[in-house]
C-alpha positions in Angstrom: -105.2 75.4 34.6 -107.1 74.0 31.4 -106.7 77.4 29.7 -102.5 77.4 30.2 -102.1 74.2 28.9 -104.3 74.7 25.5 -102.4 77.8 25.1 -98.8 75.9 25.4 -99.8 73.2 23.1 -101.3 75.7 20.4 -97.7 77.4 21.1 -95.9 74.3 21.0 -97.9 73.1 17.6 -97.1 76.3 15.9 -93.1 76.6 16.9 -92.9 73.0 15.5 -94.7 74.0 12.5 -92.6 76.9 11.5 -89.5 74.8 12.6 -90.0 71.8 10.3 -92.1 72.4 7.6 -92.2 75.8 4.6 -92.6 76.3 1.7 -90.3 75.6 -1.6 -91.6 78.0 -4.5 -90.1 77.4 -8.1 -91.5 80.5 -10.5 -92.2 80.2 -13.9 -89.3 79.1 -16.1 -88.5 76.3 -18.7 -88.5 73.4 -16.8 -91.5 74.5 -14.9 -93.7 76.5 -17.4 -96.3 76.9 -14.7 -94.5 77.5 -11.4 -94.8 75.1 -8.8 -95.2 75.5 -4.9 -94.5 72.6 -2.4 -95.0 72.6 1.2 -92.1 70.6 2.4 -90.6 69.4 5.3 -87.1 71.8 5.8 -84.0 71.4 7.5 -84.2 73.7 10.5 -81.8 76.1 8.6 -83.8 76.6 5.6 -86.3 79.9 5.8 -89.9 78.9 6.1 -90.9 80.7 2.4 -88.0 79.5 -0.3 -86.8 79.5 -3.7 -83.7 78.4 -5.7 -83.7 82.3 -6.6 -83.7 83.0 -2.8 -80.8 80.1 -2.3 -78.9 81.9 -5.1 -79.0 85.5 -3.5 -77.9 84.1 -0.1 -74.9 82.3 -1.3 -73.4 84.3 -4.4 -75.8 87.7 -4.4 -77.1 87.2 -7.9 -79.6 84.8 -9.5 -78.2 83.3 -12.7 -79.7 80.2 -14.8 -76.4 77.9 -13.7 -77.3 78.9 -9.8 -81.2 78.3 -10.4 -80.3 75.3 -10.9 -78.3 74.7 -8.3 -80.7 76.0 -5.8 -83.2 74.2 -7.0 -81.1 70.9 -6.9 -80.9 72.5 -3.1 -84.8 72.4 -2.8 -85.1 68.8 -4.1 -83.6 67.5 -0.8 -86.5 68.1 1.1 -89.1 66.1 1.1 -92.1 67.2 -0.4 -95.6 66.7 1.3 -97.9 68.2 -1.0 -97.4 69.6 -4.4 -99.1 73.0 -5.2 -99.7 75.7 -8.2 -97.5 78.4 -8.2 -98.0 80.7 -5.3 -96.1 84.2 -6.3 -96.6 85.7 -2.7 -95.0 83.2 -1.2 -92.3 83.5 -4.1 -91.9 86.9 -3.7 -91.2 86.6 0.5 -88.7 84.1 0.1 -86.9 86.9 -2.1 -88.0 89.9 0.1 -89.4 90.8 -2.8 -86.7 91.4 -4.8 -87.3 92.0 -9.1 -85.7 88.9 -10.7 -86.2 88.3 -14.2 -86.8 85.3 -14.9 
């Protein structure tokens, strides 16, 4: 019975985990000459690896500077719980990997 209920609790821990918290990745531009990766805790809609290029794709199918912006005005509404250096694979998932030039 012990072995069932460590399995649902590691199953429960890891459901909530993708649920509520990703990742917010910000590649290297002018504001940010570095990049910047934040784990942060998401809105249950957001995808667990984003970007403000990945925000722009889904909502007009191009990145542009006005809609980086915007998407990463987007990503500033959740709240950050720890501040990283730029990650690009988890950049690169949020965009499926799509070239982007930034």
């Amino acid at each position: 019975m012990k072995k069932y209920r460590r399995i649902i609790i590691i199953v429960a821990t890891v459901v909530i985990f993708f649920s509520f918290f990703g990742f917010f990745s910000i590649p290297p531009i002018g504001i940010f000459p570095q990049g910047i990766t934040c784990f942060v805790l998401k809105s249950p809609s957001d995808p667990f690896f984003n970007s403000p290029d990945a925000i722009s794709i889904k909502h007009i199918g191009h990145v542009s500077i006005f809609s980086r912006a915007m998407g990463i005005a987007e990503g500033a509404k959740n709240p950050i719980i720890l501040r990283l250096p730029y990650i690009e694979t988890f950049y690169n998932l949020s965009v499926d990997y799509a070239q982007i030039d930034h």
